[in-house]
TORPA-4810 file (N, C-alpha, C, O; in nm, 3 decimals):
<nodes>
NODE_1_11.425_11.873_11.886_11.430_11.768_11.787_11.289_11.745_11.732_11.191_11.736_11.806_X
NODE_2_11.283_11.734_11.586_11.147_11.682_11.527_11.105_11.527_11.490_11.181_11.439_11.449_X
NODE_3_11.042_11.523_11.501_11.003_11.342_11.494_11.005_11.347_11.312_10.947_11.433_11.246_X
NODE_4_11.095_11.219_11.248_11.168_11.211_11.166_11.072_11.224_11.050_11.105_11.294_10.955_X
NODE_5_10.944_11.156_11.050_10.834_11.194_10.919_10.723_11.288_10.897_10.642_11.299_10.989_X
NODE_6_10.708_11.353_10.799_10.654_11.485_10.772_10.587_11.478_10.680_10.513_11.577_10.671_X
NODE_7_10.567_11.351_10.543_10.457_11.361_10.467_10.436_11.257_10.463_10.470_11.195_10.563_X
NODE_8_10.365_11.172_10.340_10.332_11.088_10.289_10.276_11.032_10.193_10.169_10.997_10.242_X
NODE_9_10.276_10.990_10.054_10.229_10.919_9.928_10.180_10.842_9.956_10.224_10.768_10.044_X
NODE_10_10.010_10.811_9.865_9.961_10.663_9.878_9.949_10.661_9.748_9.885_10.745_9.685_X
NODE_11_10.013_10.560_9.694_10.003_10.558_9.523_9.854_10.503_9.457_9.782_10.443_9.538_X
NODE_12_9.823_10.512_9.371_9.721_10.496_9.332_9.724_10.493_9.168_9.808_10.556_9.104_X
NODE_13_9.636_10.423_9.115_9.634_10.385_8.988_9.514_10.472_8.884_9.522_10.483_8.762_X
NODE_14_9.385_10.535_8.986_9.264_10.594_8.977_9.229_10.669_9.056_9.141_10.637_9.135_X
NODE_15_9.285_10.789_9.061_9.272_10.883_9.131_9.129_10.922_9.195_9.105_10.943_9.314_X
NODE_16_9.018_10.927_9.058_8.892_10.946_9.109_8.833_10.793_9.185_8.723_10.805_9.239_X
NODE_17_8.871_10.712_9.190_8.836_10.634_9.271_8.895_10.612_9.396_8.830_10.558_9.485_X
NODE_18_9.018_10.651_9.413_9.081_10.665_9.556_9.047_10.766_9.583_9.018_10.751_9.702_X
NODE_19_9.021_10.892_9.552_8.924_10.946_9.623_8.824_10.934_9.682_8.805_10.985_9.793_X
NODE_20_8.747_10.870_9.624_8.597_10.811_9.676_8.581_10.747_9.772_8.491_10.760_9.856_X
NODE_21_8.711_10.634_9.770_8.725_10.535_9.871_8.776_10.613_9.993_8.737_10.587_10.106_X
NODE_22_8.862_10.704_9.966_8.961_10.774_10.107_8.845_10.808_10.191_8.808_10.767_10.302_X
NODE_23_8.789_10.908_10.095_8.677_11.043_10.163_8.595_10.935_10.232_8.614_10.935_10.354_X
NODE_24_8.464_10.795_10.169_8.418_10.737_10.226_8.466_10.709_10.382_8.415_10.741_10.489_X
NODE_25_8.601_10.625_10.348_8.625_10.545_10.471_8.683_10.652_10.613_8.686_10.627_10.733_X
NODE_26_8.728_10.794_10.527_8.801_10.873_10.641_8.721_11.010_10.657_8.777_11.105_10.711_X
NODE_27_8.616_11.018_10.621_8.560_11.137_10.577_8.585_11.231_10.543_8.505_11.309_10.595_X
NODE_28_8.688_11.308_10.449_8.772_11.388_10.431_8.765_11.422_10.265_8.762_11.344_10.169_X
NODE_29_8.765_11.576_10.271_8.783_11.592_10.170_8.937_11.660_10.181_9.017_11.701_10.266_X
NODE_30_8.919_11.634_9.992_9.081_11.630_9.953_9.099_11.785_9.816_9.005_11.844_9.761_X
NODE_31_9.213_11.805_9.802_9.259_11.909_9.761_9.319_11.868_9.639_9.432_11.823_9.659_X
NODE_32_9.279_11.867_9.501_9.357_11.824_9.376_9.416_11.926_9.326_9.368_12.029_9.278_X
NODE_33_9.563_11.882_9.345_9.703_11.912_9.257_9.817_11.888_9.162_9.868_11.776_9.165_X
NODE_34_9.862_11.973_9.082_9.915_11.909_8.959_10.096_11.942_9.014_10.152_12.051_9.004_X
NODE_35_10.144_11.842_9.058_10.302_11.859_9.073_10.357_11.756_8.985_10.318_11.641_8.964_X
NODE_36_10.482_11.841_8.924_10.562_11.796_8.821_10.508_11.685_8.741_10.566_11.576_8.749_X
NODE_37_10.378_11.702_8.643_10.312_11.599_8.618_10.237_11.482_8.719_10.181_11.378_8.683_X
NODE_38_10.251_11.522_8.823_10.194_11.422_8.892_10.049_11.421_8.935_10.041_11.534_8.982_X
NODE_39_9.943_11.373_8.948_9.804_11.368_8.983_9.809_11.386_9.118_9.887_11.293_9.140_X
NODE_40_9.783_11.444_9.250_9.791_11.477_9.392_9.650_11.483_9.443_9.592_11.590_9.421_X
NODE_41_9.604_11.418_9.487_9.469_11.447_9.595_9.556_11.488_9.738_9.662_11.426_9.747_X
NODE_42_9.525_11.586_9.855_9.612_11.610_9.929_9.501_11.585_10.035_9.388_11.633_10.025_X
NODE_43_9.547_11.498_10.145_9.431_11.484_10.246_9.448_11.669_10.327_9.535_11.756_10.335_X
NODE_44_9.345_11.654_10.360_9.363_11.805_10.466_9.484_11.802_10.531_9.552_11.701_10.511_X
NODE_45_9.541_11.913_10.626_9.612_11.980_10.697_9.505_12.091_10.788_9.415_12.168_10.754_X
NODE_46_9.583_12.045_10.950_9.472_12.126_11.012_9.546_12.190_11.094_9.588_12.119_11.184_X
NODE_47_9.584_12.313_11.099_9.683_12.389_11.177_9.697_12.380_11.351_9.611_12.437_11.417_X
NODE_48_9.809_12.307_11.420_9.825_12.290_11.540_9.765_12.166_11.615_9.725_12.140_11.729_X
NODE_49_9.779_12.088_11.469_9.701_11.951_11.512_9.853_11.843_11.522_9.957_11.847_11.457_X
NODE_50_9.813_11.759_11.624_9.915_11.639_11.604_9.917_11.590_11.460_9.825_11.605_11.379_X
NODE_51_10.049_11.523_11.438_10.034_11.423_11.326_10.058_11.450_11.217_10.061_11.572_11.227_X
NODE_52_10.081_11.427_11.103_10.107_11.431_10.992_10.038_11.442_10.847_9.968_11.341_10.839_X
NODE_53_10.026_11.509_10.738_9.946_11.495_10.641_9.969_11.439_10.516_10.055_11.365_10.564_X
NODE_54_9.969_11.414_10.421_9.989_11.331_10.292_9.877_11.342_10.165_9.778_11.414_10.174_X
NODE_55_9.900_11.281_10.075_9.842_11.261_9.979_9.828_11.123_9.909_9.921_11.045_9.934_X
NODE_56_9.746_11.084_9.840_9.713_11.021_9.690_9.796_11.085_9.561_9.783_11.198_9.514_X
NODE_57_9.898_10.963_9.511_9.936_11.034_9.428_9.973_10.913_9.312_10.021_10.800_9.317_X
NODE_58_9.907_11.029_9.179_9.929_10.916_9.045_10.015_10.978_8.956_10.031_11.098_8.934_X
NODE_59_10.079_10.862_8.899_10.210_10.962_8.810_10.275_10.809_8.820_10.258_10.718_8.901_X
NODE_60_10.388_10.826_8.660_10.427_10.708_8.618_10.530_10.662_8.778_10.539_10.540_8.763_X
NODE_61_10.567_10.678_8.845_10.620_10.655_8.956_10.595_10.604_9.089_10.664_10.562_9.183_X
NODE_62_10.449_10.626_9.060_10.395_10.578_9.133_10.285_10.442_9.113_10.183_10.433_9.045_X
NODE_63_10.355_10.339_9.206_10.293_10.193_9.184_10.283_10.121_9.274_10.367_10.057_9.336_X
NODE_64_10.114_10.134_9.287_10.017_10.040_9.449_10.091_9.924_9.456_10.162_9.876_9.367_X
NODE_65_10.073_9.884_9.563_10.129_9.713_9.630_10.087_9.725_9.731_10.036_9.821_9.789_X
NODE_66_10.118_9.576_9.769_10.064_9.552_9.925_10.223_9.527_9.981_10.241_9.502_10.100_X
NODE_67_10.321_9.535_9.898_10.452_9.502_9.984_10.529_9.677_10.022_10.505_9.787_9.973_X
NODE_68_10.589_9.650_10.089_10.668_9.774_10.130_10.639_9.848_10.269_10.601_9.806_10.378_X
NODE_69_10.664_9.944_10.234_10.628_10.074_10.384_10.456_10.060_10.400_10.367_10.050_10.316_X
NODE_70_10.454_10.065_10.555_10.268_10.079_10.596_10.302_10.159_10.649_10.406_10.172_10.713_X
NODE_71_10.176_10.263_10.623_10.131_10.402_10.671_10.033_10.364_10.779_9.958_10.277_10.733_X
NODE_72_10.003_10.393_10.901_9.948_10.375_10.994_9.866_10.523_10.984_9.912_10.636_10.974_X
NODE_73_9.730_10.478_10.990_9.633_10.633_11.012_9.576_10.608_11.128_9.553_10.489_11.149_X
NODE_74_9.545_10.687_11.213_9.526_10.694_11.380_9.354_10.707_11.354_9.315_10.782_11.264_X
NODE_75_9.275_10.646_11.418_9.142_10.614_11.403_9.097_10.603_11.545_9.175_10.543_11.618_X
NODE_76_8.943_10.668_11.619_8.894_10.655_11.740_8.802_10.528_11.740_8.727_10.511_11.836_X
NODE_77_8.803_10.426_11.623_8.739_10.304_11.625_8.775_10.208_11.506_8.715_10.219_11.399_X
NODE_78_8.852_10.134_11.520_8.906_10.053_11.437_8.795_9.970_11.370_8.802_9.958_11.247_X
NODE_79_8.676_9.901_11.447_8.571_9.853_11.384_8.457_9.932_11.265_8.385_9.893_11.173_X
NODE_80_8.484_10.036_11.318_8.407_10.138_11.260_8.479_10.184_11.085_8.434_10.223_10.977_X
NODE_81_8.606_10.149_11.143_8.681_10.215_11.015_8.661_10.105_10.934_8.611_10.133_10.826_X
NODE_82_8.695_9.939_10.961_8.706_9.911_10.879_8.587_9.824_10.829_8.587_9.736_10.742_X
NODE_83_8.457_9.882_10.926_8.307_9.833_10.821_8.310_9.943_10.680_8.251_9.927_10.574_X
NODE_84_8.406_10.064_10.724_8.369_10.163_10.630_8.454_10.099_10.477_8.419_10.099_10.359_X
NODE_85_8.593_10.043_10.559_8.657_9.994_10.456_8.593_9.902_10.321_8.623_9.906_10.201_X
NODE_86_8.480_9.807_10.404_8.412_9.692_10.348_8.285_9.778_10.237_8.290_9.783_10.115_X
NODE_87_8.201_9.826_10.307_8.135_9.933_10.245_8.186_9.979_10.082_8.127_9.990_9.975_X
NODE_88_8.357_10.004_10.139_8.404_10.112_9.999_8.423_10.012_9.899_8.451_10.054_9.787_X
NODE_89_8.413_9.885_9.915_8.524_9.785_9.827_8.639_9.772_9.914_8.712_9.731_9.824_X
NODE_90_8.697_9.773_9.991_8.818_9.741_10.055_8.811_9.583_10.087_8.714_9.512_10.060_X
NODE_91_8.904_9.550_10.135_8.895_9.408_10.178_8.989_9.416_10.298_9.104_9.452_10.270_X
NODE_92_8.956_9.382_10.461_9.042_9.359_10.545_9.157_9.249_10.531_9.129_9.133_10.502_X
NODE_93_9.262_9.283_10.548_9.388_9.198_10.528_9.469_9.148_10.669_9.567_9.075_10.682_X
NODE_94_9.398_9.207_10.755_9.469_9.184_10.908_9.356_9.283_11.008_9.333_9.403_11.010_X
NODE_95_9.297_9.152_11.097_9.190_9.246_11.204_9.219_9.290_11.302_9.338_9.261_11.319_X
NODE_96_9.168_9.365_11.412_9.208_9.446_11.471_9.265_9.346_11.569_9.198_9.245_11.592_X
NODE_97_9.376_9.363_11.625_9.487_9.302_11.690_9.536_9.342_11.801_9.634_9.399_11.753_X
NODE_98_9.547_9.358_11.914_9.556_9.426_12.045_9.729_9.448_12.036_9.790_9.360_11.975_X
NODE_99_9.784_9.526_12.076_9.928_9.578_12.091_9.957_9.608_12.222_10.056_9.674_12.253_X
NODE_100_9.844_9.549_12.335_9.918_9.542_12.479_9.870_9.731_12.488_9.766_9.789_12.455_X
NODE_101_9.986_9.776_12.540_9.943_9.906_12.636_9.897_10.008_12.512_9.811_10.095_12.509_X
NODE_102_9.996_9.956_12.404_9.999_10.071_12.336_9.872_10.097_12.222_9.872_10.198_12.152_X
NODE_103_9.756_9.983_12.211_9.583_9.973_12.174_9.585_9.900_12.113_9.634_9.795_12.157_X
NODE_104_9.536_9.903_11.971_9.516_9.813_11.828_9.590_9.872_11.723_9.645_9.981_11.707_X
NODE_105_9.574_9.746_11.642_9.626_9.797_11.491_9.499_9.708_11.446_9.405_9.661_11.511_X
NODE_106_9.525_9.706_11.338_9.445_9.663_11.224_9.515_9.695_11.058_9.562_9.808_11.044_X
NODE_107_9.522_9.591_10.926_9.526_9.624_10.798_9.429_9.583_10.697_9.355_9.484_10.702_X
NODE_108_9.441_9.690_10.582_9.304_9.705_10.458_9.379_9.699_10.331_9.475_9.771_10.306_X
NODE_109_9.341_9.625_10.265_9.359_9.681_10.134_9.280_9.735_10.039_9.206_9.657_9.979_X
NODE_110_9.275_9.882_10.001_9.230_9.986_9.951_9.200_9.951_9.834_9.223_9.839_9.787_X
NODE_111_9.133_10.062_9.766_9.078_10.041_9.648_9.180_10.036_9.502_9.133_10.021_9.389_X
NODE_112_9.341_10.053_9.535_9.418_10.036_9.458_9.507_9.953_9.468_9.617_9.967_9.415_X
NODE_113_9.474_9.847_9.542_9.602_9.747_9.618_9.666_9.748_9.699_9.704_9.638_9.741_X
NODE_114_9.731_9.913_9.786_9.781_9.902_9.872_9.771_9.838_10.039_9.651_9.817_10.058_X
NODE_115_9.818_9.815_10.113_9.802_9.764_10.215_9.798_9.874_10.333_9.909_9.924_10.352_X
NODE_116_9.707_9.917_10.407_9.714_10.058_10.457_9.675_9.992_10.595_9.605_9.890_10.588_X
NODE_117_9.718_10.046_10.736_9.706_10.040_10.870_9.690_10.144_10.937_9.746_10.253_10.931_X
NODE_118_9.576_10.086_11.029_9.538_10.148_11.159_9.566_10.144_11.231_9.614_10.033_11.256_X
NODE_119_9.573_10.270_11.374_9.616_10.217_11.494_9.470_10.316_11.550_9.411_10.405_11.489_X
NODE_120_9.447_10.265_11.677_9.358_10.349_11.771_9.409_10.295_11.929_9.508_10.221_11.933_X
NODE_121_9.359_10.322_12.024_9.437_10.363_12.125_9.313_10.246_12.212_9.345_10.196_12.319_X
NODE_122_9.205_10.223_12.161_9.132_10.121_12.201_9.133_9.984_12.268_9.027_9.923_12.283_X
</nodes>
Protein backbone atom coordinates (compact mmCIF):
# COMPACT_ATOMS: atom_id res chain seq x y z
CA UNK A 1 0.00 0.00 0.00
CA UNK A 2 1.17 3.67 -0.81
CA UNK A 3 0.57 6.51 1.50
CA UNK A 4 -2.35 8.41 -0.23
CA UNK A 5 -0.38 11.91 -1.32
CA UNK A 6 2.12 12.26 -4.05
CA UNK A 7 2.27 15.96 -5.07
CA UNK A 8 1.44 19.25 -4.28
CA UNK A 9 0.44 23.04 -5.53
CA UNK A 10 1.23 26.21 -3.72
CA UNK A 11 -0.64 28.82 -5.61
CA UNK A 12 0.84 31.91 -6.08
CA UNK A 13 0.04 35.19 -7.64
CA UNK A 14 4.08 36.16 -8.53
CA UNK A 15 5.89 33.56 -9.40
CA UNK A 16 9.25 35.43 -9.36
CA UNK A 17 8.62 36.38 -5.99
CA UNK A 18 7.56 33.06 -4.57
CA UNK A 19 10.43 31.97 -5.74
CA UNK A 20 12.61 34.14 -3.91
CA UNK A 21 10.73 33.69 -0.85
CA UNK A 22 10.64 29.59 -1.17
CA UNK A 23 14.46 29.33 -2.12
CA UNK A 24 15.25 31.99 0.83
CA UNK A 25 13.28 30.33 3.54
CA UNK A 26 13.94 26.52 2.24
CA UNK A 27 17.06 26.81 0.39
CA UNK A 28 16.15 25.23 -2.72
CA UNK A 29 16.34 25.74 -5.98
CA UNK A 30 13.47 25.30 -8.29
CA UNK A 31 12.84 24.05 -11.85
CA UNK A 32 10.54 26.44 -14.19
CA UNK A 33 7.80 24.83 -16.21
CA UNK A 34 5.21 25.60 -18.67
CA UNK A 35 2.09 23.03 -18.16
CA UNK A 36 -1.05 23.57 -19.96
CA UNK A 37 -0.55 27.30 -19.66
CA UNK A 38 0.31 27.15 -16.30
CA UNK A 39 3.50 28.98 -14.63
CA UNK A 40 5.29 25.85 -12.43
CA UNK A 41 8.36 26.46 -10.25
CA UNK A 42 8.94 22.67 -9.20
CA UNK A 43 10.69 22.30 -5.79
CA UNK A 44 13.46 19.52 -6.27
CA UNK A 45 12.93 15.74 -6.23
CA UNK A 46 15.69 13.70 -4.73
CA UNK A 47 15.72 10.07 -5.69
CA UNK A 48 15.09 7.50 -2.66
CA UNK A 49 14.34 10.20 -0.35
CA UNK A 50 11.30 10.13 2.08
CA UNK A 51 8.46 12.43 1.36
CA UNK A 52 6.97 14.12 -1.20
CA UNK A 53 7.63 16.90 -3.88
CA UNK A 54 5.48 19.79 -5.33
CA UNK A 55 5.46 22.98 -6.86
CA UNK A 56 4.52 26.83 -7.08
CA UNK A 57 2.01 27.22 -9.40
CA UNK A 58 0.40 30.35 -11.33
CA UNK A 59 -2.34 30.07 -13.79
CA UNK A 60 -5.91 31.49 -13.79
CA UNK A 61 -6.81 28.56 -11.34
CA UNK A 62 -4.85 29.07 -9.18
CA UNK A 63 -5.78 31.38 -6.03
CA UNK A 64 -3.52 32.02 -2.63
CA UNK A 65 -5.56 32.02 0.69
CA UNK A 66 -4.99 31.36 4.00
CA UNK A 67 -8.26 29.13 4.12
CA UNK A 68 -8.29 25.55 2.96
CA UNK A 69 -5.75 22.52 2.80
CA UNK A 70 -2.17 23.10 4.88
CA UNK A 71 0.76 21.62 3.45
CA UNK A 72 3.04 20.69 6.25
CA UNK A 73 6.96 20.90 5.14
CA UNK A 74 9.18 18.80 7.54
CA UNK A 75 12.00 21.18 8.88
CA UNK A 76 15.19 20.14 11.42
CA UNK A 77 14.40 23.63 13.24
CA UNK A 78 11.25 25.28 13.33
CA UNK A 79 12.86 28.53 14.86
CA UNK A 80 15.27 28.67 12.31
CA UNK A 81 12.72 28.33 9.58
CA UNK A 82 10.62 30.72 10.63
CA UNK A 83 13.35 33.68 11.41
CA UNK A 84 13.95 32.78 7.70
CA UNK A 85 10.26 33.23 7.13
CA UNK A 86 10.47 36.90 8.81
CA UNK A 87 13.65 37.77 6.90
CA UNK A 88 11.63 36.90 3.48
CA UNK A 89 8.54 39.12 4.27
CA UNK A 90 6.55 36.30 5.71
CA UNK A 91 4.61 36.89 8.72
CA UNK A 92 4.19 34.00 11.43
CA UNK A 93 0.49 33.10 11.84
CA UNK A 94 0.83 30.30 14.52
CA UNK A 95 4.27 29.59 16.67
CA UNK A 96 5.85 26.70 17.19
CA UNK A 97 3.47 24.55 19.28
CA UNK A 98 4.51 21.23 20.85
CA UNK A 99 2.34 18.09 19.54
CA UNK A 100 3.33 15.85 22.58
CA UNK A 101 5.37 12.74 21.18
CA UNK A 102 4.88 13.46 17.82
CA UNK A 103 7.37 17.30 18.02
CA UNK A 104 6.15 20.75 16.74
CA UNK A 105 4.22 22.40 14.26
CA UNK A 106 4.29 25.81 13.56
CA UNK A 107 2.23 28.31 10.64
CA UNK A 108 3.51 31.26 8.03
CA UNK A 109 2.03 33.16 5.79
CA UNK A 110 4.09 33.39 2.62
CA UNK A 111 4.76 35.86 0.33
CA UNK A 112 1.40 35.25 -1.56
CA UNK A 113 -1.09 34.79 1.25
CA UNK A 114 -1.09 31.35 1.71
CA UNK A 115 -0.97 29.78 5.07
CA UNK A 116 1.89 27.11 4.95
CA UNK A 117 3.02 24.61 8.04
CA UNK A 118 5.75 23.10 9.65
CA UNK A 119 6.39 20.16 11.44
CA UNK A 120 9.95 19.07 12.96
CA UNK A 121 10.36 16.30 15.26
CA UNK A 122 11.87 18.79 17.95
Amino acid sequence: MKNPVCYFEISVTDLERAILFYKAVFDCEFERVNLDGNEMALFPVFDNAVGISGALAKGESYVPGKQGSRIYFSVVSIEDTLQKVKLSGGTVLYPKTSVGTLGSVAEFEDSEGNCIALHSLE
